[in-house]
DODOFI-122109 format. One record per atom (N, C-alpha, C): residue in three letters; x, y, z. Coordinates in steps of 0.1 Angstrom, whole numbers, plus 5000, padded with zeros to 4 digits. Example, Ala and Ser with C-alpha at 12.3 -4.5 7.8 and 13.67 -1.06 7.14 Angstrom:
% residues 2
ala513249435078 ala512349555078 ala513249675078 ser512849785071 ser513749895071 ser512950005079 
END
This chain:
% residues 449
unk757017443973 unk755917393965 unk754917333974 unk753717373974 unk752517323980 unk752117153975 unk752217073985 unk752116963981 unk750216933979 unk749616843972 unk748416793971 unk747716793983 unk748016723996 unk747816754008 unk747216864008 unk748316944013 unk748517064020 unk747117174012 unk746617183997 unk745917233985 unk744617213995 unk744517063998 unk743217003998 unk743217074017 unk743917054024 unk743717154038 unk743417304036 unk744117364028 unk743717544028 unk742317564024 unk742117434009 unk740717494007 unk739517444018 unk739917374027 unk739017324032 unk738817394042 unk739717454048 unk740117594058 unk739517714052 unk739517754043 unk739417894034 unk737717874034 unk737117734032 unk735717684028 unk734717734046 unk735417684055 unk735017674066 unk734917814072 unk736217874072 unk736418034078 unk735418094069 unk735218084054 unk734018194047 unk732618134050 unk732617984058 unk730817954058 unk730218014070 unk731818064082 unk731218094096 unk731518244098 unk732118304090 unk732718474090 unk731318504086 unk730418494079 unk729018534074 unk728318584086 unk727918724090 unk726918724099 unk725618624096 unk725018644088 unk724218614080 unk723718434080 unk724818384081 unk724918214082 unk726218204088 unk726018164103 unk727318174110 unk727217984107 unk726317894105 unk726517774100 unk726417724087 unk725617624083 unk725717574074 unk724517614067 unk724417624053 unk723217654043 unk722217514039 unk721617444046 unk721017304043 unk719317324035 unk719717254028 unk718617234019 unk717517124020 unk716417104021 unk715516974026 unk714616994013 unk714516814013 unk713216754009 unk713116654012 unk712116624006 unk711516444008 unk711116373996 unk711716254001 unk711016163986 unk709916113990 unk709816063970 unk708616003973 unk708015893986 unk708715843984 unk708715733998 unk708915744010 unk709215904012 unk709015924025 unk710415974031 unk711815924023 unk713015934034 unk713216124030 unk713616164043 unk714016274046 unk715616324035 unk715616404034 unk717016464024 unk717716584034 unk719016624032 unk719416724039 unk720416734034 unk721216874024 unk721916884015 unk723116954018 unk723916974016 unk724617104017 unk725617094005 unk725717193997 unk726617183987 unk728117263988 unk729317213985 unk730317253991 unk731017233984 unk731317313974 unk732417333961 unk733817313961 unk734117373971 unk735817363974 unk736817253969 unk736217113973 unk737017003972 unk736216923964 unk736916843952 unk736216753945 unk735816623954 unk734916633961 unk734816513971 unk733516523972 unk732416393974 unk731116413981 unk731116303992 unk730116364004 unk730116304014 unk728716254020 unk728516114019 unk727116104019 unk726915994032 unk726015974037 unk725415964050 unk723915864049 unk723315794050 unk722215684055 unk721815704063 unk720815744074 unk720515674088 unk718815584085 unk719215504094 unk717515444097 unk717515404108 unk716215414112 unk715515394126 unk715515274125 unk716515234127 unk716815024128 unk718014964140 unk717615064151 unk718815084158 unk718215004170 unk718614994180 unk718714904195 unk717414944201 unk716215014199 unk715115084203 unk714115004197 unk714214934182 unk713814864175 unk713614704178 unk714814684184 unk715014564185 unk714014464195 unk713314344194 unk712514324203 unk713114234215 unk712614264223 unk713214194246 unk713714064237 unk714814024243 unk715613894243 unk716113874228 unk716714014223 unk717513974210 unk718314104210 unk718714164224 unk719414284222 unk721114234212 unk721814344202 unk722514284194 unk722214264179 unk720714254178 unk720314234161 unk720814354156 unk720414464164 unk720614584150 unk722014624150 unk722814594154 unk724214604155 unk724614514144 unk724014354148 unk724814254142 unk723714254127 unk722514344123 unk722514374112 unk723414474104 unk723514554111 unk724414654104 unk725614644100 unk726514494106 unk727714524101 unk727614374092 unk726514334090 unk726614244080 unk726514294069 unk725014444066 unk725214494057 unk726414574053 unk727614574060 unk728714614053 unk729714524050 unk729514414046 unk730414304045 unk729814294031 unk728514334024 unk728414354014 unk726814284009 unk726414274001 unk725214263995 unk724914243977 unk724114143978 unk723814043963 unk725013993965 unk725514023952 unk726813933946 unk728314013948 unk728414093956 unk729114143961 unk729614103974 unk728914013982 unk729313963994 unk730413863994 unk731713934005 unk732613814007 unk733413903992 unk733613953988 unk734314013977 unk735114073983 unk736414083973 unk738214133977 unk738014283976 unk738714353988 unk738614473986 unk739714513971 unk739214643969 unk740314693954 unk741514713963 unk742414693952 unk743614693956 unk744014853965 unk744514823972 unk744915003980 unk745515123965 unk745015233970 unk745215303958 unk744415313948 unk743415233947 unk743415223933 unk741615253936 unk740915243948 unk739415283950 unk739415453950 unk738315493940 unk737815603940 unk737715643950 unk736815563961 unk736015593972 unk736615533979 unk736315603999 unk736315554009 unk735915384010 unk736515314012 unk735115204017 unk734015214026 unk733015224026 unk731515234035 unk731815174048 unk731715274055 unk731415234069 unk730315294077 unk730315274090 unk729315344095 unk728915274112 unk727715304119 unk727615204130 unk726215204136 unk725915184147 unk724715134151 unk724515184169 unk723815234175 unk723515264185 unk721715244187 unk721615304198 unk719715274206 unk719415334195 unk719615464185 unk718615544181 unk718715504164 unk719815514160 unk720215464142 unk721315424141 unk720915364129 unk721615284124 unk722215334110 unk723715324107 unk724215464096 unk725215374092 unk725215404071 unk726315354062 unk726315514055 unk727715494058 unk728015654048 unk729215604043 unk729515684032 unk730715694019 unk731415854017 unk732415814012 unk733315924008 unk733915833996 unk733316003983 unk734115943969 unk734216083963 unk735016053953 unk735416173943 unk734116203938 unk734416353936 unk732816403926 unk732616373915 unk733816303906 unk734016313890 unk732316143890 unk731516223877 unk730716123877 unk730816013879 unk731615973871 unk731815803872 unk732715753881 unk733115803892 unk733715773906 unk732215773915 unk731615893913 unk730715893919 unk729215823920 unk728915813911 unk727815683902 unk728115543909 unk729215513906 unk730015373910 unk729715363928 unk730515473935 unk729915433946 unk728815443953 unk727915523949 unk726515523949 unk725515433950 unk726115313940 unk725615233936 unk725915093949 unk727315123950 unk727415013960 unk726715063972 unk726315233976 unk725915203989 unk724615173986 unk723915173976 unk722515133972 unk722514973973 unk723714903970 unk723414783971 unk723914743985 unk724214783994 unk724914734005 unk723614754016 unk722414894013 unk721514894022 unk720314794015 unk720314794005 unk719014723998 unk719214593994 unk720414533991 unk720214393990 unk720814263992 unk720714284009 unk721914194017 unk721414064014 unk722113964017 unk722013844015 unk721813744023 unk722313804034 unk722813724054 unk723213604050 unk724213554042 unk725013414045 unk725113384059 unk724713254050 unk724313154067 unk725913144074 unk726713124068 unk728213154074 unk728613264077 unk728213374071 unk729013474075 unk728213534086 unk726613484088 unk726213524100 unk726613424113 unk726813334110 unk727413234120 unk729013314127 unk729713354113 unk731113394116 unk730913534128 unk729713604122 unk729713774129 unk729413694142 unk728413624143 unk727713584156 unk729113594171 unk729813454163 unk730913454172 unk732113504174 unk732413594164 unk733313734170 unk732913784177 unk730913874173 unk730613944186 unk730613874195 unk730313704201 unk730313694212 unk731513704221 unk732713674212 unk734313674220 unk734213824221 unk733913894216 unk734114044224 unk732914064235 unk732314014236 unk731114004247 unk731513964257 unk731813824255 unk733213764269 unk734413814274 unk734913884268 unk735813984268 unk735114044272 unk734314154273 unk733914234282 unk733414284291 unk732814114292 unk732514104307 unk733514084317 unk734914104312 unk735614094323 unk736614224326 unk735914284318 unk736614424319 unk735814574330 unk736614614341 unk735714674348 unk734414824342 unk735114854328 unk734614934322 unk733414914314 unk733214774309 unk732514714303 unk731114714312 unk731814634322 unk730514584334 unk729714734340 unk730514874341 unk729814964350 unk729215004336 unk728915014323 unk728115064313 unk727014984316 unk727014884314 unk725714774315 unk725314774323 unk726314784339 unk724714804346 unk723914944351 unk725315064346 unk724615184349 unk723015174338 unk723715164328 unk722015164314 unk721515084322 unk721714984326 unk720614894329 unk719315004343 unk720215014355 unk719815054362 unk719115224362 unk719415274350 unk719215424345 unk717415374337 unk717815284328 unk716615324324 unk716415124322 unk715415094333 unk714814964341 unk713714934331 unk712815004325 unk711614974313 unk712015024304 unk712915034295 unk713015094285 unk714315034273 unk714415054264 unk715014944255 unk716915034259 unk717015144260 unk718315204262 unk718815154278 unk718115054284 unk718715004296 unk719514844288 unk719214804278 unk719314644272 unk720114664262 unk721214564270 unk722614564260 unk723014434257 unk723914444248 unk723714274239 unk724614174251 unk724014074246 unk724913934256 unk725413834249 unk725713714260 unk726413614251 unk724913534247 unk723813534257 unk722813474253 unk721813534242 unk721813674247 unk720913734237 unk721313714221 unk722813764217 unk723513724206 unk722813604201 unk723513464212 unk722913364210 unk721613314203 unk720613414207 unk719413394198 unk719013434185 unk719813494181 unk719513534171 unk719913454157 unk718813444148 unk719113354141 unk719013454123 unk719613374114 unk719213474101 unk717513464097 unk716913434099 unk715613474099 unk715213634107 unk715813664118 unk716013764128 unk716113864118 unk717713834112 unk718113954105 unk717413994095 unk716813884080 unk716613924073 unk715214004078 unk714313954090 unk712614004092 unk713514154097 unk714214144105 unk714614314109 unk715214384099 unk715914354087 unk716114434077 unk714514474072 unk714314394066 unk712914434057 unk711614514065 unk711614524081 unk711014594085 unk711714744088 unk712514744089 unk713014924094 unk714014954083 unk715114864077 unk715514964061 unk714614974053 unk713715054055 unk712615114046 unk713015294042 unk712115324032 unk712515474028 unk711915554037 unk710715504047 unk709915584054 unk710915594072 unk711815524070 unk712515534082 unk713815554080 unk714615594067 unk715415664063 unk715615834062 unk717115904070 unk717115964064 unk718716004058 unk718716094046 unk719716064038 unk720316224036 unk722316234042 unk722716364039 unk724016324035 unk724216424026 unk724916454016 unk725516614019 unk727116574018 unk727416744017 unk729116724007 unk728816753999 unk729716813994 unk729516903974 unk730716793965 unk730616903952 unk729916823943 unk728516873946 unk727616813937 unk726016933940 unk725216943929 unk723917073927 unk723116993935 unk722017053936 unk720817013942 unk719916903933 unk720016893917 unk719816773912 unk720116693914 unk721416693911 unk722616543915 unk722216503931 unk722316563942 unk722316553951 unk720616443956 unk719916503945 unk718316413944 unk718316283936 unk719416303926 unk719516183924 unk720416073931 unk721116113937 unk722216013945 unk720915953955 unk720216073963 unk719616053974 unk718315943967 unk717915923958 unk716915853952 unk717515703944 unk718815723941 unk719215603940 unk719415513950 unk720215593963 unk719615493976 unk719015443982 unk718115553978 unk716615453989 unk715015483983 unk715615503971 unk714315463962 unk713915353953 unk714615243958 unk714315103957 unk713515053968 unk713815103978 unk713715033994 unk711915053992 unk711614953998 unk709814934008 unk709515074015 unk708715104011 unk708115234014 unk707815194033 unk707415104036 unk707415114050 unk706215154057 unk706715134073 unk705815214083 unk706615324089 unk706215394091 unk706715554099 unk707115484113 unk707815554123 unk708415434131 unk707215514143 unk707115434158 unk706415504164 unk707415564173 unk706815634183 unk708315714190 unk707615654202 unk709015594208 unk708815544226 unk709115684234 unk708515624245 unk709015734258 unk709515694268 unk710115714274 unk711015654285 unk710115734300 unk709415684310 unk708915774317 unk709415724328 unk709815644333 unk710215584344 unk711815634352 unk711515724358 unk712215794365 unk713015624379 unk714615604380 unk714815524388 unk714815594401 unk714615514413 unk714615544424 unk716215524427 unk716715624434 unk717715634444 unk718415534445 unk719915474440 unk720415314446 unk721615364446 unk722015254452 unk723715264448 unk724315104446 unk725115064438 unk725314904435 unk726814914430 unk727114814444 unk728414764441 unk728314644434 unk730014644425 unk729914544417 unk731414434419 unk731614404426 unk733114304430 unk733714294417 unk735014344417 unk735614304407 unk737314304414 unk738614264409 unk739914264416 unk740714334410 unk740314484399 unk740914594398 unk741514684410 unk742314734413 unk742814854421 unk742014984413 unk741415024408 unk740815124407 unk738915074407 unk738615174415 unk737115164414 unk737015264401 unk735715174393 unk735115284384 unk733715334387 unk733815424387 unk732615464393 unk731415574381 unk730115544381 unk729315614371 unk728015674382 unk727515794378 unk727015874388 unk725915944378 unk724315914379 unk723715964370 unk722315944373 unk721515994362 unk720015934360 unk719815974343 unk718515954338 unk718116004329 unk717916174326 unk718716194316 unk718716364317 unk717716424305 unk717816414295 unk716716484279 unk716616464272 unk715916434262 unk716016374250 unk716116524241 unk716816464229 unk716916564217 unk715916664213 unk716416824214 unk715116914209 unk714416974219 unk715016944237 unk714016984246 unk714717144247 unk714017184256 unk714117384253 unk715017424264 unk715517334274 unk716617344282 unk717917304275 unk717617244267 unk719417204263 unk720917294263 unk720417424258 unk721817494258 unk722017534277 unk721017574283 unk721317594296 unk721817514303 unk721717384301 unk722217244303 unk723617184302 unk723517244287 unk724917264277 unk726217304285 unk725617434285 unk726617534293 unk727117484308 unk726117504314 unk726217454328 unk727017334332 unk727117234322 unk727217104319 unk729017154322 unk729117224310 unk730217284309 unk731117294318 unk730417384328 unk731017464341 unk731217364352 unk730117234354 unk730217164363 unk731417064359 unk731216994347 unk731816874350 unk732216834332 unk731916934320 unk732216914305 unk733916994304 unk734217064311 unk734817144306 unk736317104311 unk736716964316 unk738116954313 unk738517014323 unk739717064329 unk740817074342 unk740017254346 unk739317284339 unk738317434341 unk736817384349 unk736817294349 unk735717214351 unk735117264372 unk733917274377 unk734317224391 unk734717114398 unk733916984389 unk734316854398 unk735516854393 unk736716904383 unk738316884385 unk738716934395 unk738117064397 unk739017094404 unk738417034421 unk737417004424 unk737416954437 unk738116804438 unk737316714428 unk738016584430 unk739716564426 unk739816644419 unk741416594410 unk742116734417 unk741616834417 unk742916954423 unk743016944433 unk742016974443 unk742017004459 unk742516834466 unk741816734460 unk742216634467 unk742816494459 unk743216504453 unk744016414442 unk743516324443 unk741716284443 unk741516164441 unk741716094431 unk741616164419 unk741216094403 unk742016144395 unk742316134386 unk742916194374 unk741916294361 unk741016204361 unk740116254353 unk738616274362 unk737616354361 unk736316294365 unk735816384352 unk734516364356 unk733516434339 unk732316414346 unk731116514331 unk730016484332 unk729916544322 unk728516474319 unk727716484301 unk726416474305 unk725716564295 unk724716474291 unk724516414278 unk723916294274 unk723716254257 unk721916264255 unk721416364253 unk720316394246 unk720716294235 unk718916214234 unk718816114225 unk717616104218 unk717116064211 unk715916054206 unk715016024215 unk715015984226 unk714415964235 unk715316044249 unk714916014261 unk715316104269 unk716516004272 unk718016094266 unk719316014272 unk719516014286 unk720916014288 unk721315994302 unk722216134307 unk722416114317 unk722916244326 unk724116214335 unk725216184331 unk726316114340 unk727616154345 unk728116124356 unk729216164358 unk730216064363 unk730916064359 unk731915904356 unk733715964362 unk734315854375 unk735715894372 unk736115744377 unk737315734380 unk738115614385 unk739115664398 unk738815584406 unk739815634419 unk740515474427 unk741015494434 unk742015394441 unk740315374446 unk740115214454 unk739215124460 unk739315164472 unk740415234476 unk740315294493 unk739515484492 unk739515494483 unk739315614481 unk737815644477 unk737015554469 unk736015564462 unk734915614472 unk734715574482 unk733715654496 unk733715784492 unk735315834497 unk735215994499 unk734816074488 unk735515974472 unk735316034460 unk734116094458 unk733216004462 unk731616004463 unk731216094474 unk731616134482 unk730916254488 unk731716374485 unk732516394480 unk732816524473 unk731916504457 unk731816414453 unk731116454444 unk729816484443 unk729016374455 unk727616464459 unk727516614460 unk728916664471 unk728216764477 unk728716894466 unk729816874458 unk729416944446 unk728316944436 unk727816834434 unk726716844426 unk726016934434 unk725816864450 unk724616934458 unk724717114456 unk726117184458 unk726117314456 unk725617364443 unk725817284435 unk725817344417 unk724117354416 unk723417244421 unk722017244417 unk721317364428 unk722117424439 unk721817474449 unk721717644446 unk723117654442 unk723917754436 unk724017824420 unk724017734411 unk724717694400 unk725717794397 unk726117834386 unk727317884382 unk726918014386 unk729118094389 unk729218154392 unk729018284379 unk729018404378 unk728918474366 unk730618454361 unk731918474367 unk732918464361 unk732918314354 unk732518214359 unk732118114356 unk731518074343 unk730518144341 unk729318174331 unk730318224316 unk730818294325 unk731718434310 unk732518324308 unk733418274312 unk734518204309 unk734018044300 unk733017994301 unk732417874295 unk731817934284 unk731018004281 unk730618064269 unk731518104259 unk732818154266 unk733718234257 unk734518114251 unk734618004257 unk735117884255 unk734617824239 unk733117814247 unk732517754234 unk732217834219 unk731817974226 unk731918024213 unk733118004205 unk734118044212 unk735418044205 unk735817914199 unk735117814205 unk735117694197 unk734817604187 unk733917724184 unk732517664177 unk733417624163 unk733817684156 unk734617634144 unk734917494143 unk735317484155 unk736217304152 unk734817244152 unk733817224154 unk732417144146 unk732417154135 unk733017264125 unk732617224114 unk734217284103 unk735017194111 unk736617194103 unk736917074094 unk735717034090 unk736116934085 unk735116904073 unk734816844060 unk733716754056 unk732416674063 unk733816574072 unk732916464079 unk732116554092 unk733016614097 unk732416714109 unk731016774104 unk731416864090 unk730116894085 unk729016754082 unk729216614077 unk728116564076 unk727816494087 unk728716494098 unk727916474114 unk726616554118 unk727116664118 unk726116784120 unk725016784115 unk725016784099 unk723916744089 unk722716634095 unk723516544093 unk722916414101 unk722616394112 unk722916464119 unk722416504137 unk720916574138 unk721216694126 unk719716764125 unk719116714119 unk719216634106 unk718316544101 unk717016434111 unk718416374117 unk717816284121 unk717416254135 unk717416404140 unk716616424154 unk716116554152 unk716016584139 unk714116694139 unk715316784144 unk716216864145 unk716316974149 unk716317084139 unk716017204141 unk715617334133 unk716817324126 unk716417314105 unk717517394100 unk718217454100 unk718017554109 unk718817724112 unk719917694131 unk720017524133 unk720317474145 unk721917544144 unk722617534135 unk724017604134 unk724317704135 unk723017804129 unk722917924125 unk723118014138 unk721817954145 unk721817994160 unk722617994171 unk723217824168 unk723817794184 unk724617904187 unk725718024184 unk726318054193 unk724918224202 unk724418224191 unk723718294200 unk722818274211 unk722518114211 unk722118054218 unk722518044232 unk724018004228 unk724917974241 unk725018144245 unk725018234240 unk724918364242 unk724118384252 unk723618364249 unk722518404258 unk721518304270 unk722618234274 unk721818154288 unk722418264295 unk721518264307 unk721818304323 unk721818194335 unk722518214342 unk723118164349 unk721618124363 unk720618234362 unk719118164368 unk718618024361 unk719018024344 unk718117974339 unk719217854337 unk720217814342 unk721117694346 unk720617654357 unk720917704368 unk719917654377 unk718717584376 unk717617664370 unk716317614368 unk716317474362 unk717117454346 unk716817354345 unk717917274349 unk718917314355 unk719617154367 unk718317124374 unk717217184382 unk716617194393 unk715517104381 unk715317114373 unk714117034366 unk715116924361 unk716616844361 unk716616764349 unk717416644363 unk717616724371 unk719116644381 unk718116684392 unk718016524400 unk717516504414 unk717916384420 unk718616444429 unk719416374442 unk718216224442 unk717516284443 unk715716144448 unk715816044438 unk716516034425 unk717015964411 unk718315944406 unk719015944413 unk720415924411 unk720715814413 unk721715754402 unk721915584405 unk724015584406 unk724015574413 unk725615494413 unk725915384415 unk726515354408 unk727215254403 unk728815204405 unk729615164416 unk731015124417 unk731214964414 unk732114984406 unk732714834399 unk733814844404 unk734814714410 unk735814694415 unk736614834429 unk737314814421 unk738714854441 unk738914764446 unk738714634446 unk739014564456 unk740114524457 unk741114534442 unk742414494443 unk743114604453 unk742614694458 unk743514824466 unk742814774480 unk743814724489 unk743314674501 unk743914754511 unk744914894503 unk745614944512 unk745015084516 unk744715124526 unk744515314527 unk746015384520 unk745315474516 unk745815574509 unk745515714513 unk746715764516 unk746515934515 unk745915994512 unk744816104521 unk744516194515 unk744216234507 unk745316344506 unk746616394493 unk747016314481 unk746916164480 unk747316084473 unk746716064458 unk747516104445 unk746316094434 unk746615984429 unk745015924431 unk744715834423 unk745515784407 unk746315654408 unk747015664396 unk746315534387 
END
């Protein structure tokens, strides 16, 4: 006998294999509008499972926040989920017994997101609608409970300033992007300043409907789906349109050690790489892939971690952002090792931008991803990532539709080209935190543990 479970996996499986078997819509079918007030909509309706899955974002994120209060839009966001009006400080329902998900969500440089999961039956669904209506529109900021957030976030602050991981994030951002709000990360002092006046002026300027946008995917019509989306944020202050920063400031060349008494150096290797929607991305994508995305297939595994056991893991990403993210390559090696680590990793980079991929290379990363493409959208929440990704960085409706023909079709000149426009040696920042607890040379041969 098929248990409940198991019902709610096939159809969700059966839902996914028929939305991507379609020549026709190898992704998702999204629907847009706008409300009155301006917030963006982006729909997908999805019958399968009695469930809806709904999504928030606003431009109220760490980009927003003004010099010497990095931390507000964080420490707004999770006050607005502690609850709002007369709902604040209230007992969760007993386990079992909530229709809905409880509302969560989080906060980064670019937005700021409360989303829900609830049954589609109206009055399951009405109900939590309602609370995420009242959780964006009508916080309260208790003077205690912003005092209480204040000082958790700071013991996790302190706390992580003593952690080697913590320290090479902060000062790679810092030193990646030197004029720009994605270099400024919260502190014990910055926290410190912030007062409930802060929060409530930074609520009321960016949770607005004009810097909202709102997706929804599951078993609900295109009316319903307007009305859920209008009960949320069509209370809200119509607002200002946000303006869009630019990050132009390319870093010059450094390298910054950071003393710490770990036996492993951590080490971050980068500059600023693209922001969201630029026309290099899949060639980037790919390439990205081949160099340093793709796991033990990767080249920097196999030079750093196969050929010479420095690391266990090494990588590299880019994070396209609403603005131009970052471009990094990150591993951890023994403190006697970290030198060498670093010149095998230059001079791989140096071949890849020189060289870039080989064609067996090419075929093999492509076939990867295509064949992968499914697990992005194996899921509900997967699907309203996605939703909310194009929403809320402008990418082309038909962005699903496309990608694998996209990745299809890079060549391996036009990886090159744009490594050669996005990655330069003349802008590279590293960054080494600790080793110093390893005072011993080490082998070779020896992998870094």
């Amino acid at each position: 006998m098929i248990s409940p479970r198991q019902r709610f996996g096939l159809a969700l499986a059966l839902t996914v294999a028929t939305l991507l078997s379609s020549p026709a819509r190898a992704g998702l079918a999204i629907q847009h509008w706008t409300t009155p007030g301006g917030a963006r909509v982006f729909f997908v309706e999805s019958r399968a499972l009695p469930i809806v899955d709904v999504q928030v974002d606003f431009r109220a994120a760490g980009t927003e926040v003004p010099a010497g209060k990095a931390g507000l839009a964080g420490l707004t966001r999770s006050l607005l989920e502690g609850g709002g009006g007369s709902l604040f400080g209230a007992p969760p329902p007993p386990r079992g017994a909530a229709p809905a998900a409880p509302p969560r969500g989080g906060a980064d440089m670019d937005r700021a997101s409360l989303s829900l999961r609830t049954l589609s039956s109206v009055t399951e669904r009405d109900g939590a609608v309602d609370l995420l209506a009242t959780l964006i529109g009508k916080p309260t900021f208790p003077a205690a409970a912003v005092e209480r957030e204040k000082s958790r976030l700071v013991a996790g602050l302190k706390e992580a300033e003593t952690q080697p991981d913590s320290i090479l994030a902060r000062r790679f951002a810092a030193a990646v992007f030197p004029d720009h709000p994605y270099g400024r990360t919260p502190t014990v002092d910055t926290v410190g300043a912030i007062g409930r006046d802060d929060l409530a002026d930074f609520h009321r300027r960016n949770y607005t409907s004009a810097r909202a946008t709102v997706s929804i995917v599951g078993d609900v019509s295109r009316a319903e789906a307007e009305a859920i989306a209008n009960r949320l944020v069509g209370d809200l202050p119509v607002g200002e349109a946000p303006v869009a920063s630019v990050n132009t400031t390319l870093p010059a060349r450094q390298e910054i050690r950071v003393p710490h008494p770990s036996a492993q150096a951590h080490i971050a290797v980068g500059q600023p790489g693209i922001r969201r929607g630029d026309p290099d991305f899949f060639p980037l994508f790919v390439g990205n892939y081949i160099l340093g995305g793709g796991g033990f297939v990767s080249r920097l595994t196999g030079e750093v971690r196969e050929k010479r056991g420095y690391a266990y893991s090494v990588y590299s990403y880019f994070a396209p952002q609403r603005d131009v993210g970052p471009f990094q390559i990150g591993l951890q090696t023994k403190g006697s090792q970290a030198d060498d680590a670093l010149k095998v990793v230059g001079a791989t980079l140096d071949e890849f931008l020189a060289k870039g991929p080989t064609e067996a290379e090419l075929k093999a990363a492509k076939d990867n991803l295509i064949n992968g493409f499914a697990l992005r959208l194996d899921s509900n929440r997967k699907m309203l990532d996605q939703v909310a990704a194009i929403g809320s960085f402008g990418l082309p409706l038909d962005y699903l539709d496309t990608w694998r023909d996209k990745v299809r079709a890079v060549t391996a000149q036009q990886i090159r080209d744009a490594f050669r426009r996005h990655v330069s040696q003349d802008n590279l920042v590293t960054v080494v935190v600790g080793g110093d607890g390893d005072k011993t040379a080490a082998p070779k041969n020896g992998a870094a543990r």
